[in-house]
C-alpha positions in Angstrom: -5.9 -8.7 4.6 -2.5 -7.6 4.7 -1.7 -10.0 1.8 -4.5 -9.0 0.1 -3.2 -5.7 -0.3 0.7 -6.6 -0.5 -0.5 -8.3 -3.5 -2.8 -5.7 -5.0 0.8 -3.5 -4.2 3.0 -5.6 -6.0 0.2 -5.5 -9.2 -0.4 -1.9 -9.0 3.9 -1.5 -9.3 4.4 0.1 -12.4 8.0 1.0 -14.4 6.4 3.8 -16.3 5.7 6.9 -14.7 1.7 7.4 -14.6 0.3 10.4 -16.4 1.8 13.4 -15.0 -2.3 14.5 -13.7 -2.1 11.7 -11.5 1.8 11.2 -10.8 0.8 13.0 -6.9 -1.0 9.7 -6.2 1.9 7.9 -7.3 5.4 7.5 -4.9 8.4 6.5 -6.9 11.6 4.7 -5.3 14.3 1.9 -6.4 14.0 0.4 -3.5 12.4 -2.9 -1.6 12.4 -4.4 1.7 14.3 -7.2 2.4 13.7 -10.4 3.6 13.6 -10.6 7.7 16.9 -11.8 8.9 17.8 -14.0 12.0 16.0 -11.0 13.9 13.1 -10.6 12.2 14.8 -7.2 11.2 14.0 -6.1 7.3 16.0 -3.2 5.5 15.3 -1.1 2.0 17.6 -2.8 -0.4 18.5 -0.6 -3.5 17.1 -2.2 -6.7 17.8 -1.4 -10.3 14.3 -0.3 -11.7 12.6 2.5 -10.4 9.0 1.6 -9.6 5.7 3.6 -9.5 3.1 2.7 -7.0 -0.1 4.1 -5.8 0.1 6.0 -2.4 -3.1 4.9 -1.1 -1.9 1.4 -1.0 1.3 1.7 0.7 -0.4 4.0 3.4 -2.6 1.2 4.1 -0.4 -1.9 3.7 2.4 0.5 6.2 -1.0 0.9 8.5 -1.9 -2.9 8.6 1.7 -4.0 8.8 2.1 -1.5 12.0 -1.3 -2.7 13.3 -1.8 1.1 13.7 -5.0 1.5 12.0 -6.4 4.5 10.5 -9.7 6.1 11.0 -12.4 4.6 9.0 -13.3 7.7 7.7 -9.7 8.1 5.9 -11.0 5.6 3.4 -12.7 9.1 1.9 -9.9 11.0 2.3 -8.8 11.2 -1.6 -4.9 10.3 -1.2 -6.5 7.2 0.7 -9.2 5.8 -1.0 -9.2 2.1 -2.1 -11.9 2.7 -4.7 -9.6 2.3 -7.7 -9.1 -1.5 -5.8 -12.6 -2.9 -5.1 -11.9 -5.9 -3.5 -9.1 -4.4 -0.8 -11.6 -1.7 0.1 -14.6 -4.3 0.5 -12.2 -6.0 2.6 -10.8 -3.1 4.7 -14.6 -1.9 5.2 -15.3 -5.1 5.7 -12.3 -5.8 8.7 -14.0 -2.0 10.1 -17.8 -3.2 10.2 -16.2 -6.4 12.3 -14.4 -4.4 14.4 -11.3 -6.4 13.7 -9.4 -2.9 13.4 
């Protein structure tokens, strides 16, 4: 699942802002994690482009990777929903309906 979503993240990255109506749904950074060290320890690492991804994902990809789930009902929760990603949310709701988180 957690790939899943990573993957739909990665997609979703865009270099060019959205259109400014939906830029709230959008976080913007020039940074990525790093890969885990000796440690298992990961840092941001500065990159050159700025990228634009959607909130919603990286609230649940930062949920699944903290196995800190959130509430099934945040999937209607506009900032949240996973509508604009069908197959994550049939998965997510589908990871909910098996009680898995």
């Amino acid at each position: 699942m957690l790939a899943l979503v990573t993957e739909t993240l990665r997609d979703a990255g865009r270099t060019t802002p959205p259109p400014e109506t939906e830029q709230g749904d959008w976080l913007r950074g020039n940074a990525e994690w790093s890969d885990p060290d000796a440690n298992g320890w990961v840092t941001l690492t500065p990159v050159e482009i700025a990228v634009w991804v959607p909130k919603a994902l990286v609230g649940w990809q930062v949920a699944l990777e903290s196995r800190d789930p959130l509430a099934p009902e945040w999937l209607e929760y506009p900032h949240l929903s996973l509508t604009r990603w069908p197959a994550v949310e049939a998965a997510v709701r589908g990871l909910y309906a098996a009680g898995e988180i």
